[in-house]
C-alpha positions, 0 to 999 in steps of 0.5 A: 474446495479452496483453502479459504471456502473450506470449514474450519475444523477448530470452531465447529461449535462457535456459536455455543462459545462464551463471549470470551471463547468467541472473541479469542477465537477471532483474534487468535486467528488475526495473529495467524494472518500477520504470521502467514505474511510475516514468512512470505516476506522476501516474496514482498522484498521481491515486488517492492525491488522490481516495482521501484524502477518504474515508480520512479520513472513516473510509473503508478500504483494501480490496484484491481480487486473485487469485494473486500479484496477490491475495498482494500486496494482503494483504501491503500491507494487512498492513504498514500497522498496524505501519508507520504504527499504521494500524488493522487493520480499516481494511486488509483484503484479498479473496483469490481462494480464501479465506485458504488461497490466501495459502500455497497457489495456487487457480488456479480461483477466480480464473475465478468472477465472482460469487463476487467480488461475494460476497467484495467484499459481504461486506466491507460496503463503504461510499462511503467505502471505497477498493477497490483491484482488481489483476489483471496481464492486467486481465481476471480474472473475480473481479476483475471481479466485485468491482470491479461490486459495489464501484462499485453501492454507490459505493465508489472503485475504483482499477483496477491492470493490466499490460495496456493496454486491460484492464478491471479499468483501464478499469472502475475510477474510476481505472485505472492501467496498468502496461504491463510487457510480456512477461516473462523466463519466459513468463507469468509474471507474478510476476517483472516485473508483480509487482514493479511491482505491488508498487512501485505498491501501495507508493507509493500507500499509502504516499503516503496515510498522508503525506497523513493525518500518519502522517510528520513530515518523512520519519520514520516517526513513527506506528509501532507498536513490536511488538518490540525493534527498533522499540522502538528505532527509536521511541527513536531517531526521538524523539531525532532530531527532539527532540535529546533524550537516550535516558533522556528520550525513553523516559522520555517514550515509555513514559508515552504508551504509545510514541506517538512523535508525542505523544511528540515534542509533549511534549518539544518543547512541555515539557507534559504527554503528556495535553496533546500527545495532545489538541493533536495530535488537535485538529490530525488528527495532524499534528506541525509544526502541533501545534508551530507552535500554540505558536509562531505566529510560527515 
């Protein structure tokens, strides 16, 4: 029997527990998993180094998995346009069961192998593509499937798994095992491999927007405003780095269309947004060598 389908020799009488004991017996085992992904962490530094190249050469994220392993790629390919002005096209994911499994299970799609080769395929996946495979027993055929066809047209695969020894690890250019052992409910593999799965999909494509200069310092400085918080945010992130007043850093923002990197090179620079657009781009984005361009000396 996998790890994660295995009974849990701690809980054997949770449902007699004390609401108190009860939670706690939840929440113990979420510190758990941020612990199995915390010492698996130069597995990630080896997937985040190997999937910049080709992100940077206009490669995309692609994100395959089914059930809650599928839910969470689509969430984290969701979350990076707004976060780091990452385009959509460049973020997508392949959900086993097409986009209605994201609102409701498909348990049997998960079982279909070659519709995962169909799926991934259908993506049009380049080398130049990352695809990120995630399965919490490892051994999911649509997983499977996907990640074959991803590695026929030379795509780099990232295998996540929750059980050591699975496939979907072991198959993958890079295989991270996130060995979160039995969970508080039997099986099930939404609480703790879940939340580390979630935790491992966060720091890696977190880690590579910093590597690609969406981050000055560690200030979300390519946000894309798309209501009036963020428009807030991307006044304040403005002033913070640029100590300018609130009227100039929006005056400044809204003439580059709320940029808050150029935004920042125009105010620092005291030129043109047009001009920081163009330093900027001359540089890959990146903000500290966009002003250090106009201060070799510093």
């Amino acid at each position: 029997m996998l790890n994660t389908e295995s009974p849990s020799g701690q809980h054997v009488d949770l449902d007699l527990y004390g609401t108190g004991d009860l939670v706690r017996a939840f929440t113990a085992d979420q510190v758990r998993a941020a612990q199995v992904v915390d010492a698996i962490a130069a597995d990630l530094a080896r997937a985040v180094d190997a999937a910049v190249p080709r992100i940077a050469a206009g490669g995309r994220l692609v994100y395959v998995g089914a059930g809650t392993s599928g839910r969470l790629g689509v969430l984290d390919s969701v979350e990076l346009p707004p976060t780091f002005s990452w385009p959509r096209s460049r973020a997508v994911a392949v959900l086993a069961g097409g986009p209605a499994a994201m609102y409701e299970a498909a348990e049997g799609a998960e079982d279909d192998r070659p519709q995962g080769a169909v799926d991934l395929l259908a993506m049009k996946v380049t080398p130049n593509d990352v695809v990120i495979l995630i399965a919490a027993s490892g051994h999911t055929p649509y997983v499977l499937g996907a990640l074959e066809a991803a590695r026929k047209v030379g795509a780099l695969t990232i295998g996540l798994a929750n059980n050591p020894g699975a496939p979907v690890a072991g198959e993958a250019e890079i295989g991270i095992t996130l060995d979160t052992g039995a969970e508080v409910i039997s099986g099930s593999t939404r609480l703790k491999a879940g939340t580390a799965q979630k935790i491992a999909l966060n720091t890696l494509s977190s880690a590579i927007m910093v590597r690609l200069n969406k981050v000055h310092g560690n200030l979300m400085v390519d946000l894309t405003p798309t209501n009036a918080k963020l428009y807030r945010r991307a006044i304040a992130l403005t002033v913070k780095v640029t100590g300018a007043d609130d009227t100039t850093a929006k005056e400044t923002l809204e003439a580059c269309r709320y940029q808050v990197k150029v935004a920042i090179v125009a105010i620092l620079r005291r030129c043109p947004v047009a001009q920081a657009a163009n330093e900027l781009e001359a540089v890959q984005g990146n903000v500290r060598r966009a002003l250090a361009a106009a201060n070799p000396g510093k």
